[in-house]
C-alpha beads as a LAMMPS data file, in Angstrom:
LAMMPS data file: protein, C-alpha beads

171 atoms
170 bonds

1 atom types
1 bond types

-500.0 500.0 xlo xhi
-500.0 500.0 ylo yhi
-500.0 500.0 zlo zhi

Masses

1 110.0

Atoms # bond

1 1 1 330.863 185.412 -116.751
2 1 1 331.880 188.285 -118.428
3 1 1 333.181 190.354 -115.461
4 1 1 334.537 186.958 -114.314
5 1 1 336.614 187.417 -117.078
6 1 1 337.513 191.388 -116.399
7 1 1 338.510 190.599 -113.207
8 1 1 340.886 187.599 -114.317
9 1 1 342.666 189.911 -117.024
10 1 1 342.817 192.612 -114.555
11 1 1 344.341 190.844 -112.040
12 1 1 347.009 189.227 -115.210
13 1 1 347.535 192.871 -116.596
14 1 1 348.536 194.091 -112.801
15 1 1 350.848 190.618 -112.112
16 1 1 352.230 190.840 -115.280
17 1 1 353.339 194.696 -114.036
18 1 1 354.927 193.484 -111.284
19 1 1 356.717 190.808 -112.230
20 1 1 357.937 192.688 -115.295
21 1 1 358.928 195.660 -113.001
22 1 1 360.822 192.768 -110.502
23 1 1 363.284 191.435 -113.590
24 1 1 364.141 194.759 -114.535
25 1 1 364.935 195.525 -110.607
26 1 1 366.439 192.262 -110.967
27 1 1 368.693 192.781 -113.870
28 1 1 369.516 196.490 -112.209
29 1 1 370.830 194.827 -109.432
30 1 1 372.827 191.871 -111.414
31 1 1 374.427 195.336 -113.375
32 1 1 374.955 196.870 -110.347
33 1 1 376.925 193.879 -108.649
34 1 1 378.918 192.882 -112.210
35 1 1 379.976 196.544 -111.841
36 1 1 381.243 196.166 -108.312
37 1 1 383.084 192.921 -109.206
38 1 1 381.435 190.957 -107.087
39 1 1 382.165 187.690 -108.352
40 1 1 385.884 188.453 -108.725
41 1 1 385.309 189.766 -104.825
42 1 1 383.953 186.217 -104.299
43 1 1 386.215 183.883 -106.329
44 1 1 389.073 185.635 -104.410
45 1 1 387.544 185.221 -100.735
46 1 1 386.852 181.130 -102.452
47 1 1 390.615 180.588 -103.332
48 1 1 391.630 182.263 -99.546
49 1 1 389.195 180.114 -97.675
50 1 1 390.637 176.957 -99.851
51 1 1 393.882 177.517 -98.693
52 1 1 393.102 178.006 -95.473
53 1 1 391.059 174.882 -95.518
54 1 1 393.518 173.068 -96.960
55 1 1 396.183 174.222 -94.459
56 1 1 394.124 173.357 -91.219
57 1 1 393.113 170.020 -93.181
58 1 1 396.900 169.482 -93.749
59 1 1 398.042 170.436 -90.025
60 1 1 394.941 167.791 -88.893
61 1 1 396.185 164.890 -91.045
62 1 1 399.640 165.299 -89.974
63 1 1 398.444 165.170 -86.431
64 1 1 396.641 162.263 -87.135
65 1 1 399.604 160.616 -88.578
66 1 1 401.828 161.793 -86.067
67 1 1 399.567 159.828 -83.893
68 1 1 398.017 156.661 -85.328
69 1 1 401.406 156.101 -87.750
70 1 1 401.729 152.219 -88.975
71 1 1 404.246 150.227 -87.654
72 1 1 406.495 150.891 -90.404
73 1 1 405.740 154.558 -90.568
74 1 1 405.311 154.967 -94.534
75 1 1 402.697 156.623 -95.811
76 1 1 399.386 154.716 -96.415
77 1 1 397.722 155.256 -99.522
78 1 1 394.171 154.805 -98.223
79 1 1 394.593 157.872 -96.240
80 1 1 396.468 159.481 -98.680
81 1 1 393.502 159.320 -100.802
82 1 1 390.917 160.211 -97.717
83 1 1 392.838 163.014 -97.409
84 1 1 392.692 163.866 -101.258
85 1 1 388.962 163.242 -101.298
86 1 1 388.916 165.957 -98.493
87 1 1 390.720 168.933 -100.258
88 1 1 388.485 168.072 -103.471
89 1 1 385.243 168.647 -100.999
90 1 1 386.322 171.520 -99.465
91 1 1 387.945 173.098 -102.678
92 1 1 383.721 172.655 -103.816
93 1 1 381.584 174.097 -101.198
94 1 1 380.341 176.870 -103.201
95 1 1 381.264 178.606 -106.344
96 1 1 381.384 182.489 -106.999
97 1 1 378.297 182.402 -109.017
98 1 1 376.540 180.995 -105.804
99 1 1 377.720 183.331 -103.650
100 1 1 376.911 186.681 -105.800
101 1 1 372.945 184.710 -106.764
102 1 1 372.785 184.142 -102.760
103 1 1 373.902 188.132 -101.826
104 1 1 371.641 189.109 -104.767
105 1 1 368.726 187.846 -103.490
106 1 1 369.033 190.567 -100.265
107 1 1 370.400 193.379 -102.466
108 1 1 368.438 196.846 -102.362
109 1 1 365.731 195.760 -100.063
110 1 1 365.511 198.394 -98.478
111 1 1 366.098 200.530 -101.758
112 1 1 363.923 202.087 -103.721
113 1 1 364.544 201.835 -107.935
114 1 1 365.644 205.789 -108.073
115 1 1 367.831 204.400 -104.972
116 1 1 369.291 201.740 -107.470
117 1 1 369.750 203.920 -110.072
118 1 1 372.118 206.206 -108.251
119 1 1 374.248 203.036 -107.530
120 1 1 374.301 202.018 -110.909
121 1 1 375.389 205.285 -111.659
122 1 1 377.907 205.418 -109.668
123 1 1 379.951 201.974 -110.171
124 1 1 379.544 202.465 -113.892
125 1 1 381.335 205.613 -113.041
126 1 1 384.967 206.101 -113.357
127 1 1 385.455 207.383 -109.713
128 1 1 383.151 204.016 -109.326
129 1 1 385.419 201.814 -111.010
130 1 1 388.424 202.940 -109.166
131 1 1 386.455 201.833 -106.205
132 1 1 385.740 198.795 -107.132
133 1 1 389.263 198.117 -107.918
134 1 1 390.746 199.599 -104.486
135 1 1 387.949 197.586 -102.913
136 1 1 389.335 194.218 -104.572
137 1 1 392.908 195.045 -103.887
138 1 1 392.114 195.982 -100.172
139 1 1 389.966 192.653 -99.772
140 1 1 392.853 191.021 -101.338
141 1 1 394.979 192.576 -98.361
142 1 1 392.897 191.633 -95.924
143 1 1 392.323 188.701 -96.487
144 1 1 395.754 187.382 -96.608
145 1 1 396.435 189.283 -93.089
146 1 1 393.134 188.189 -91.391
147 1 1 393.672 184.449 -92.568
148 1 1 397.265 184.565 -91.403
149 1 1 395.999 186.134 -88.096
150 1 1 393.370 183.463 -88.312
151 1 1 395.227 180.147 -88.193
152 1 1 397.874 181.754 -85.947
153 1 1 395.213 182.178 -83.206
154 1 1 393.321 178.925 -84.470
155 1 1 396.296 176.893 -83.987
156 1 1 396.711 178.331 -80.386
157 1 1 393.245 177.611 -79.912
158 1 1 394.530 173.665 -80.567
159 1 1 397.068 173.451 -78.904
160 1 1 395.119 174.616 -75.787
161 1 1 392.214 171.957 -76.638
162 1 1 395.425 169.328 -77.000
163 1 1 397.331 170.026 -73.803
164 1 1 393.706 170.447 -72.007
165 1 1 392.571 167.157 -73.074
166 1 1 395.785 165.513 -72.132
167 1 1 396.068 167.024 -68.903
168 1 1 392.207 165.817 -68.178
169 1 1 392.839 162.480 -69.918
170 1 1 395.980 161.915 -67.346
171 1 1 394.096 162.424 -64.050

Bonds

1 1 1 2
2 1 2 3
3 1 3 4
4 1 4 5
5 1 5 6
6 1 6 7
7 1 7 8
8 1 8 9
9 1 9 10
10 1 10 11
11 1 11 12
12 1 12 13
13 1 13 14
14 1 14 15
15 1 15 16
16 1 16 17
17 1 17 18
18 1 18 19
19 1 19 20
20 1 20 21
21 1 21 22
22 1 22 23
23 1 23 24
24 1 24 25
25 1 25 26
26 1 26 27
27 1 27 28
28 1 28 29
29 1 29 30
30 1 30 31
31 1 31 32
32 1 32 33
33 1 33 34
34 1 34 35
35 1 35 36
36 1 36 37
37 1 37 38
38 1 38 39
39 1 39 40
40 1 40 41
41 1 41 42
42 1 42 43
43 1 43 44
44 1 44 45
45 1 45 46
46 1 46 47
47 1 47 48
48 1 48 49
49 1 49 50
50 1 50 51
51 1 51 52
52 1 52 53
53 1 53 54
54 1 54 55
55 1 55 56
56 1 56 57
57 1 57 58
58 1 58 59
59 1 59 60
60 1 60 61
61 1 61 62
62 1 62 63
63 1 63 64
64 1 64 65
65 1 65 66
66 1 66 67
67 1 67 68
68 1 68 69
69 1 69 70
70 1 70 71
71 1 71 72
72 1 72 73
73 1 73 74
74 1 74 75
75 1 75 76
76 1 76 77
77 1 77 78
78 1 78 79
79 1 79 80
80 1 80 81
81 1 81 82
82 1 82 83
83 1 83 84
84 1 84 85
85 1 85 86
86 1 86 87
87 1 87 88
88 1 88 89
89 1 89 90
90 1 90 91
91 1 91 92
92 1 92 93
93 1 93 94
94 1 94 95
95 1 95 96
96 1 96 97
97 1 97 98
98 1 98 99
99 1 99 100
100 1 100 101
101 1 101 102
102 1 102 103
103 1 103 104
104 1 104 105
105 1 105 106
106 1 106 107
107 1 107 108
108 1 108 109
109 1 109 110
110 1 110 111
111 1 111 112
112 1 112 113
113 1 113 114
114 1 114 115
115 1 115 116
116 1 116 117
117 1 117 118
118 1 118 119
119 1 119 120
120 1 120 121
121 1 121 122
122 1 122 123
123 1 123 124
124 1 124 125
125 1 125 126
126 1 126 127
127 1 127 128
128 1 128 129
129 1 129 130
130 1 130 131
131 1 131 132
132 1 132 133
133 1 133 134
134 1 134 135
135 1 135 136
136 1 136 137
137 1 137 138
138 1 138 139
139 1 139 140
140 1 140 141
141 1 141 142
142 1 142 143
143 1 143 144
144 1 144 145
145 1 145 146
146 1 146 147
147 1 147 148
148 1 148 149
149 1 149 150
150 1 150 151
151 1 151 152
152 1 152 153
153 1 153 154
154 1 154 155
155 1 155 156
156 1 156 157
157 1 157 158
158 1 158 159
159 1 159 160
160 1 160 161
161 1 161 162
162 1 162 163
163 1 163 164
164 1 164 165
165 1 165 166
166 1 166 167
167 1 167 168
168 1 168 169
169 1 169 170
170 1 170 171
């Protein structure tokens, strides 16, 4: 019984090591993503991809419209609010804090805590934090120019599906 007992609290003390030495490589890599503004990295890539769902969501309905309109051609509130119910989902999908717990989660495997360190080190440094910020400002950039590049070739892309399925729809 009594080395029973050894072995149990050995096995505890040598856990307990681990999964105390896992938080603190845990909370090293929350510090290390807070400090390369991650979830302001996020939140901005969020509002972008809302507007862009919005806009393809918008171009959609007014297809729809253009094509199922009621004989009187107003506007019909059901759809209105289908529509509404629509930008509310896709305004949802996933929040910042999601996103930066998700990326977390794959962070530093393949680093080692001395590895971590030197990262930490580094955003928390001021040449660090003036990379974090051109980082955000570039994304910010970016983004606007890929998404505008985006739904230009996207709506190309439908109006080649349209034309293609009314050409085959006319044979």
């Amino acid at each position: 019984m009594k080395n029973k007992t050894m072995i149990f609290l050995a096995s505890w003390f040598v856990l307990s090591a681990a999964w105390a030495g896992d938080d603190a490589r845990q909370d090293k890599i929350a510090r290390i993503l807070e400090a390369q503004g991650l979830e302001q990295t996020f939140q901005q890539q969020l509002e972008r991809s809302n507007t862009s769902a919005r806009d393809v969501g918008e171009s959609v309905y007014r297809t729809f419209l253009l094509k199922n309109a009621g004989p009187d051609g107003k506007a019909n509130p059901l759809l209105e609010g289908i529509f509404r119910s629509y930008l509310e989902r896709s305004a949802r999908l996933f929040s910042a804090r999601e996103l930066v717990n998700s990326y977390a989660s794959y962070y530093g495997l393949g680093m080692s805590d001395a590895d971590l360190d030197a990262v930490l080190a580094y955003y928390t440094s001021s040449v660090g934090r003036r990379d974090t910020a051109s980082s955000q400002a570039a994304m910010a950039g970016f983004s606007d120019t890929m998404a505008a590049e985006g739904e230009k070739r996207l709506n190309a892309s439908i109006g080649r599906l349209m034309f293609e399925l009314k050409a085959a729809t006319a044979r």
